[in-house]
ChimeraX commands (.cxc) that place a marker at each C-alpha (Angstrom):
marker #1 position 34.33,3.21,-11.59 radius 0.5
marker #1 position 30.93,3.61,-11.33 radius 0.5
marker #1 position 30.26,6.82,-9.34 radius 0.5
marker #1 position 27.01,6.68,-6.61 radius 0.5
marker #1 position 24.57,9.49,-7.70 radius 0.5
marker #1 position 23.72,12.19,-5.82 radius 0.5
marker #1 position 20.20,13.32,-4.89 radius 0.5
marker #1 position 19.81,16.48,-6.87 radius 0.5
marker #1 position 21.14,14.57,-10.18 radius 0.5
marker #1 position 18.12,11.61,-9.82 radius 0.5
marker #1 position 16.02,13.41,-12.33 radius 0.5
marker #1 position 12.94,13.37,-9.97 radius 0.5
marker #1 position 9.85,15.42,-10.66 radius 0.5
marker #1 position 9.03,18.28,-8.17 radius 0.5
marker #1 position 6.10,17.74,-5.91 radius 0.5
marker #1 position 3.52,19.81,-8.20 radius 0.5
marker #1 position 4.39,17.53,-11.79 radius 0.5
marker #1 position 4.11,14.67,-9.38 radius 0.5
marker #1 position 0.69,15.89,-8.02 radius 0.5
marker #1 position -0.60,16.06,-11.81 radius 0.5
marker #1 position 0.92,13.30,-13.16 radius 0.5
marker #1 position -0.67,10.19,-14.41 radius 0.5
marker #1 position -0.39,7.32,-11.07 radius 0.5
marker #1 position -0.65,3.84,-10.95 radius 0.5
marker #1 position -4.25,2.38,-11.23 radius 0.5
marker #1 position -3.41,1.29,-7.15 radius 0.5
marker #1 position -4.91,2.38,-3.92 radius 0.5
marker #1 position -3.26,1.26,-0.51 radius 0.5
marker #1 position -5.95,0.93,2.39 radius 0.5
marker #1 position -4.38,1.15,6.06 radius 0.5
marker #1 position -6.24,-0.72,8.54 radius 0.5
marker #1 position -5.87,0.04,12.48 radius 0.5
marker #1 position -2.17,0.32,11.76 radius 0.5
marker #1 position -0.40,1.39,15.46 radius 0.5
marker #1 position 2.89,2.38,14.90 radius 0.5
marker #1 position 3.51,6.08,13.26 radius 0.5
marker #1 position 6.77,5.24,11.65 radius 0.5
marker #1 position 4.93,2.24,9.60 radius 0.5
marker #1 position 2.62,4.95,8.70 radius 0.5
marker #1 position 4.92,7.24,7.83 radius 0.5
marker #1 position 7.03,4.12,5.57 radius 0.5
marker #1 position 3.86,3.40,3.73 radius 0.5
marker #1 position 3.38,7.67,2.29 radius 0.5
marker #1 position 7.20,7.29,1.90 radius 0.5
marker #1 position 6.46,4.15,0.02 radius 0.5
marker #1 position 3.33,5.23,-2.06 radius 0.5
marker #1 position 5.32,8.12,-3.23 radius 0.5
marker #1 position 8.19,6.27,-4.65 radius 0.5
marker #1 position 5.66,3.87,-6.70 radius 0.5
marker #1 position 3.33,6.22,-7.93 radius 0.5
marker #1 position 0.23,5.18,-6.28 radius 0.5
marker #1 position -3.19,6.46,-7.44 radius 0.5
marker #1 position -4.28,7.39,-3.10 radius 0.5
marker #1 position -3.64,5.61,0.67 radius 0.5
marker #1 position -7.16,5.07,2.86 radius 0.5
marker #1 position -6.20,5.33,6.86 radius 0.5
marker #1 position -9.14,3.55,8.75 radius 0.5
marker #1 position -9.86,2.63,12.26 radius 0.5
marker #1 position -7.27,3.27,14.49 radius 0.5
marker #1 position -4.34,4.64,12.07 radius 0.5
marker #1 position -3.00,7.90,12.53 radius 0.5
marker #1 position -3.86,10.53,10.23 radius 0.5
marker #1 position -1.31,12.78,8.94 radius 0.5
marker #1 position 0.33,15.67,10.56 radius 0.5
marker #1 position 1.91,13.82,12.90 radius 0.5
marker #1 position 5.66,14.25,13.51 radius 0.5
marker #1 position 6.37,10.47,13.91 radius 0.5
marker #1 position 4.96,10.06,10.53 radius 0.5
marker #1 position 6.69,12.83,8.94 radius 0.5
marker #1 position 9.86,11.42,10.05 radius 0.5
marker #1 position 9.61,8.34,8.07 radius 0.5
marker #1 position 7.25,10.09,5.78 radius 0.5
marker #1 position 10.36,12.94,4.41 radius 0.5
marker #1 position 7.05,14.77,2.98 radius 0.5
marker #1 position 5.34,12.10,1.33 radius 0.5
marker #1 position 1.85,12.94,3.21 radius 0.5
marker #1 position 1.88,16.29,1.09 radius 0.5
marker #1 position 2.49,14.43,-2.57 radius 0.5
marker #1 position 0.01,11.43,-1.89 radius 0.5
marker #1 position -3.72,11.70,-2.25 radius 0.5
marker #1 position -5.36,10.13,1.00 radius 0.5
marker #1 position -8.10,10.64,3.39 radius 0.5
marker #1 position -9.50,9.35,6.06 radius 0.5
marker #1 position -12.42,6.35,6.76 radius 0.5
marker #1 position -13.90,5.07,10.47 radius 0.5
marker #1 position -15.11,2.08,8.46 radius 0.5
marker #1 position -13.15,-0.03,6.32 radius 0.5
marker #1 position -16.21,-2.29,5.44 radius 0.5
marker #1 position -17.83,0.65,4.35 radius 0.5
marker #1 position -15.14,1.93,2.14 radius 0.5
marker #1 position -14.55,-1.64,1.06 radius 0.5
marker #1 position -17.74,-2.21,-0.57 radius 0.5
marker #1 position -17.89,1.47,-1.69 radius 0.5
marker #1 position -14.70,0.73,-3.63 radius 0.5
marker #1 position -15.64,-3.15,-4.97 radius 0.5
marker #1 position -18.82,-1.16,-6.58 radius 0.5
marker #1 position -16.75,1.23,-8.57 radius 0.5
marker #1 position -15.18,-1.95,-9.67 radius 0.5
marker #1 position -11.87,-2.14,-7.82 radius 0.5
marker #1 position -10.23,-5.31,-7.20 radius 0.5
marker #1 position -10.43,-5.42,-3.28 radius 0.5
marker #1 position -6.70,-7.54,-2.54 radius 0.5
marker #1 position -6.02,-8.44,0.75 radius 0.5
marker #1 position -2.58,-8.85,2.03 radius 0.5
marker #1 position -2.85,-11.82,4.63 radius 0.5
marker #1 position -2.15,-16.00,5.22 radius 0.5
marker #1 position -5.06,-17.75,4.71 radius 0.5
marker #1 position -6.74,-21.10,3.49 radius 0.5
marker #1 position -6.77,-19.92,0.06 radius 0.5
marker #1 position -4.28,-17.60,-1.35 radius 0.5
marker #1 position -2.80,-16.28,-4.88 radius 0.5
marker #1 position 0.91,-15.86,-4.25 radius 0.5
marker #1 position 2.53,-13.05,-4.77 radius 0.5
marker #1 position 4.33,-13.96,-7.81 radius 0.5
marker #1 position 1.06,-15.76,-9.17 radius 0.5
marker #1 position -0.64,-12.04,-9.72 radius 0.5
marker #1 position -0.29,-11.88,-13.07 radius 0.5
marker #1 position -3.51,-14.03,-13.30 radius 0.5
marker #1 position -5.26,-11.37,-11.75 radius 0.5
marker #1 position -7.59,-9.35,-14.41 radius 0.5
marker #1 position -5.99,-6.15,-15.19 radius 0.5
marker #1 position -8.11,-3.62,-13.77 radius 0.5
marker #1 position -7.62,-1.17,-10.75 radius 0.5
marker #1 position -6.40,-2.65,-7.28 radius 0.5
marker #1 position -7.05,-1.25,-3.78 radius 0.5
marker #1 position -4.70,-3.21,-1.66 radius 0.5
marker #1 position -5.23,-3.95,2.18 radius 0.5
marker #1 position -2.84,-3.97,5.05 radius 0.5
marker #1 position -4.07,-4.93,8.09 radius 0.5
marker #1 position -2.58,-4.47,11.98 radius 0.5
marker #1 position 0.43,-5.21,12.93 radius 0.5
marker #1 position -0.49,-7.99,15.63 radius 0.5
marker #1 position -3.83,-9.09,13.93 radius 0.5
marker #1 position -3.74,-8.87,10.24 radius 0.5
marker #1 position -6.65,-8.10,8.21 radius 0.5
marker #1 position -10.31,-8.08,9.88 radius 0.5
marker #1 position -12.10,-11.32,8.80 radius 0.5
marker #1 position -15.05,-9.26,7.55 radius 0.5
marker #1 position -12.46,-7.59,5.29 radius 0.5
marker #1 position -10.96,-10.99,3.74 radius 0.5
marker #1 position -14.89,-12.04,3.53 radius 0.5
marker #1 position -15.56,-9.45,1.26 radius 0.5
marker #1 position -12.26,-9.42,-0.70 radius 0.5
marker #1 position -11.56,-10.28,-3.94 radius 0.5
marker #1 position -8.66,-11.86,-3.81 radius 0.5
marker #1 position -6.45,-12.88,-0.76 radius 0.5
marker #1 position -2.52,-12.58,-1.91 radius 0.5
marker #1 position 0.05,-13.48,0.20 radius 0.5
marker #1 position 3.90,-13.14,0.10 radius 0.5
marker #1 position 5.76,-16.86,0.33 radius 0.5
marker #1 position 8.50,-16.87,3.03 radius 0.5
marker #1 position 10.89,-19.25,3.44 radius 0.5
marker #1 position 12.31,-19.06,7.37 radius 0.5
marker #1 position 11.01,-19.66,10.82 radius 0.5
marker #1 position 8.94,-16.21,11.40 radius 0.5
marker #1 position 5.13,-15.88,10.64 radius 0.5
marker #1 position 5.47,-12.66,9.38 radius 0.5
marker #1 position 7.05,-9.41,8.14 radius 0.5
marker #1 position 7.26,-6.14,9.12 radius 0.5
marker #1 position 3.58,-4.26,7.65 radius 0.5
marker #1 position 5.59,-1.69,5.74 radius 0.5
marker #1 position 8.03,-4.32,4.49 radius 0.5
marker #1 position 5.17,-5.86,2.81 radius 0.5
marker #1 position 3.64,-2.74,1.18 radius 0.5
marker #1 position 7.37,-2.55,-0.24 radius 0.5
marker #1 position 7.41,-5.83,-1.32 radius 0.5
marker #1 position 3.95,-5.82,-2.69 radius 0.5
marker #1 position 3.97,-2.68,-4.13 radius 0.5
marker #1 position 6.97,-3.54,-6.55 radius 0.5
marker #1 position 5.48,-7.14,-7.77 radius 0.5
marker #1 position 2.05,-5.01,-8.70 radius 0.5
marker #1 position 3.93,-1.70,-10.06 radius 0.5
marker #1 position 5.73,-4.02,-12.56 radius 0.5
marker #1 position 2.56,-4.68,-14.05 radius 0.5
marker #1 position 2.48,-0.82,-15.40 radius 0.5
marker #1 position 6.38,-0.12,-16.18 radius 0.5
marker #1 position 7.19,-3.54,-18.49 radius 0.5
marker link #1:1,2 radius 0.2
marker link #1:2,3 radius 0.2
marker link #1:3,4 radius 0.2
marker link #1:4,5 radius 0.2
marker link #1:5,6 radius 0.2
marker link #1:6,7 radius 0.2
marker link #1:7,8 radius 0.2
marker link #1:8,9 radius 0.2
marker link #1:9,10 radius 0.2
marker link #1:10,11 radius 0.2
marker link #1:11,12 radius 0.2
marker link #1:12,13 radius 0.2
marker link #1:13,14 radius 0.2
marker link #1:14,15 radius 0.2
marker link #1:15,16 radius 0.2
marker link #1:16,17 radius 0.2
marker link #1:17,18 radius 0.2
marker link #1:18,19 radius 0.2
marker link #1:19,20 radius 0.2
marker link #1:20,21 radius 0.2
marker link #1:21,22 radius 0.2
marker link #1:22,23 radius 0.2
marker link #1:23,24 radius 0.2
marker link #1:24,25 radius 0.2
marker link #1:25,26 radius 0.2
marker link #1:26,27 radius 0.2
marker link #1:27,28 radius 0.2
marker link #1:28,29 radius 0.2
marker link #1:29,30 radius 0.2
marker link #1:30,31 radius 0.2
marker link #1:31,32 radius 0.2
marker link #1:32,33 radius 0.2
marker link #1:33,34 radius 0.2
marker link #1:34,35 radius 0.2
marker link #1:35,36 radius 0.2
marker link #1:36,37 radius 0.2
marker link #1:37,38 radius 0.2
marker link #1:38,39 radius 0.2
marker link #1:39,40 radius 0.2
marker link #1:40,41 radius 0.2
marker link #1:41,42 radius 0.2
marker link #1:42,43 radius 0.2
marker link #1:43,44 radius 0.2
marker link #1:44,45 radius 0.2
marker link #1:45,46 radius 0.2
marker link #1:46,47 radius 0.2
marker link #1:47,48 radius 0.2
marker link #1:48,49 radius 0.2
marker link #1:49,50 radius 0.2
marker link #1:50,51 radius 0.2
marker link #1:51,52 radius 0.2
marker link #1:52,53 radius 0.2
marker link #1:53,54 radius 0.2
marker link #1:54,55 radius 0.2
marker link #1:55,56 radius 0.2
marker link #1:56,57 radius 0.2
marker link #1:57,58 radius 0.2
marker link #1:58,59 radius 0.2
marker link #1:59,60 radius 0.2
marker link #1:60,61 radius 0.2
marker link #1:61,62 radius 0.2
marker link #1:62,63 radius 0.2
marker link #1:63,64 radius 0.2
marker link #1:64,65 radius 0.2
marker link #1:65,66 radius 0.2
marker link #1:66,67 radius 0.2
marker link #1:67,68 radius 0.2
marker link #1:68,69 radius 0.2
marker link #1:69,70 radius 0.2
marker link #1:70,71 radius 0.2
marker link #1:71,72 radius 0.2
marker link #1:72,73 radius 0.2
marker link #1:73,74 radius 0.2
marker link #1:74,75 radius 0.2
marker link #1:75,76 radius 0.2
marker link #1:76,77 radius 0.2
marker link #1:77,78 radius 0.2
marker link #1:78,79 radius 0.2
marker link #1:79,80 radius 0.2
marker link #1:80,81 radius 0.2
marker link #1:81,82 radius 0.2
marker link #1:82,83 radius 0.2
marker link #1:83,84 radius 0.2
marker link #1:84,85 radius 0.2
marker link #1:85,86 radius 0.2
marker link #1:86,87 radius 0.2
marker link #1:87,88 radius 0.2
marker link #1:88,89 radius 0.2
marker link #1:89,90 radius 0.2
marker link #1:90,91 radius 0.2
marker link #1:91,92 radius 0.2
marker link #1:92,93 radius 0.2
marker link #1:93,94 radius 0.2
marker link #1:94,95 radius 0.2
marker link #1:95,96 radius 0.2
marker link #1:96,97 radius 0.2
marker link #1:97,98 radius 0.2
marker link #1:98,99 radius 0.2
marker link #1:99,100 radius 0.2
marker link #1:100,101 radius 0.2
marker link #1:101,102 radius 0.2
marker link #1:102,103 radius 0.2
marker link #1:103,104 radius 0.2
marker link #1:104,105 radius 0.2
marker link #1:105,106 radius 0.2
marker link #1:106,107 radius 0.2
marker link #1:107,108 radius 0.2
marker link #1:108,109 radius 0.2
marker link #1:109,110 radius 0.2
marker link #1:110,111 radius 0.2
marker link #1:111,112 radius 0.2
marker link #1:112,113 radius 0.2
marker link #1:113,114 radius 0.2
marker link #1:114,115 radius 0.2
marker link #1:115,116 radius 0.2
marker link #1:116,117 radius 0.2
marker link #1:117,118 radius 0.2
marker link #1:118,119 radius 0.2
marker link #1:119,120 radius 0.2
marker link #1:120,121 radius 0.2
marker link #1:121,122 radius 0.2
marker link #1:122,123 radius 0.2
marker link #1:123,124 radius 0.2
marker link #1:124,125 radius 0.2
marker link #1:125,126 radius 0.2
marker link #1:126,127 radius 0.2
marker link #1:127,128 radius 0.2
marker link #1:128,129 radius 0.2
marker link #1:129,130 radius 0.2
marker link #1:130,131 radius 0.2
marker link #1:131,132 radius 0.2
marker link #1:132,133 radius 0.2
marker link #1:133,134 radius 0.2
marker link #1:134,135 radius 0.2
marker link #1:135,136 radius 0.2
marker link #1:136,137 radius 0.2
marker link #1:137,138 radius 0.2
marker link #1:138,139 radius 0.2
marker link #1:139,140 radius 0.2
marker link #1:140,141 radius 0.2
marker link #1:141,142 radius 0.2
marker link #1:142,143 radius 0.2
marker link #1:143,144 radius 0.2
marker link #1:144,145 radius 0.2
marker link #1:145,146 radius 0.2
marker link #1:146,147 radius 0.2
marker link #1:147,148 radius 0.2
marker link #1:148,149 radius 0.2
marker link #1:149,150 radius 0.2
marker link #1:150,151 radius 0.2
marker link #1:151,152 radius 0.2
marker link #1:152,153 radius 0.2
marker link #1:153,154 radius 0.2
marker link #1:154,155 radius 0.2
marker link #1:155,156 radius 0.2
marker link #1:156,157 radius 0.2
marker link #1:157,158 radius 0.2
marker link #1:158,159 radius 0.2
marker link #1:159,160 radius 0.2
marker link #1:160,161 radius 0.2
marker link #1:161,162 radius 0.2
marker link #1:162,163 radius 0.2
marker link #1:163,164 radius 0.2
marker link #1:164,165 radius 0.2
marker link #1:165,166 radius 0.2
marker link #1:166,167 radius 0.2
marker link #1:167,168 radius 0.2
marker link #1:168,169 radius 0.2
marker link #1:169,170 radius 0.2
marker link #1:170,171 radius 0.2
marker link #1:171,172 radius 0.2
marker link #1:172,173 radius 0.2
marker link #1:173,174 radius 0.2
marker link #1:174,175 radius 0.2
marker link #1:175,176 radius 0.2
marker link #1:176,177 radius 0.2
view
């Protein structure tokens, strides 16, 4: 048989060791993202793949909140973020320390998502955009690279937080093989 585990016998770090310890050369940037509980996925989500910091800019909801908590389970205290107004700002801020600028959108020219391996190794700051609109064209203007996730059915789309998931595993691969 083999037994489900429990949570207390996952051998996670507390909050503090996970505060200190060494993260993943990623940053997640948050765009004018509406709904709370996508917020609240994408702490949940930078927490469980040891991201380096999440940017909320525009319209998105700044933590505490109690709609982000709930999907959050604590996440906003053990991530690094902060807030911008101005993504384009904070954008170009980031592409002159030398961050790869990735957004995550459909356009005329894309890497795939399983293509990023050609991608330099160097630190990533990857951009969601709102649910309705995507990424701001003046954001995919200035990006460095455009990376989209193939799909296969009828829908446009997935969920924002279902990308970040999605996204998040194909780059945190990179730093665990």
């Amino acid at each position: 048989m083999n037994r489900k585990l429990k949570l207390w016998e996952l051998d996670r770090v507390d909050e503090q060791t996970f505060k200190t310890q060494e993260k993943f050369p990623l940053i997640i940037i948050l765009n004018d993202i509406r709904s709370l509980n996508n917020i609240g996925s994408f702490f949940r989500t930078a927490d469980a793949f040891n991201i380096e910091k999440v940017y909320l800019c525009g319209i998105t909801a700044q933590p505490p909140h109690r709609e982000i908590h709930k999907t959050a389970l604590g996440a906003t205290e053990t991530i690094d973020w902060e807030y911008r107004q101005d993504i384009n700002a904070l954008v170009a801020e980031l592409k002159e320390e030398g961050i790869a600028v990735c957004s995550i959108e459909q356009a005329e020219e894309t890497v795939l998502l399983h293509e990023i391996s050609t991608l330099k190794d160097q630190r990533f700051a990857l951009v969601f955009g709102n649910e309705v609109d995507g990424v701001d064209q003046s954001v995919i203007d200035s990006s460095n690279y455009i990376i989209e996730i193939p799909q296969f059915g009828t829908k446009h789309s997935l969920n924002v937080s279902v990308c970040a998931g999605i996204v998040l595993w194909e780059f945190a691969k990179r730093y665990i093989s």
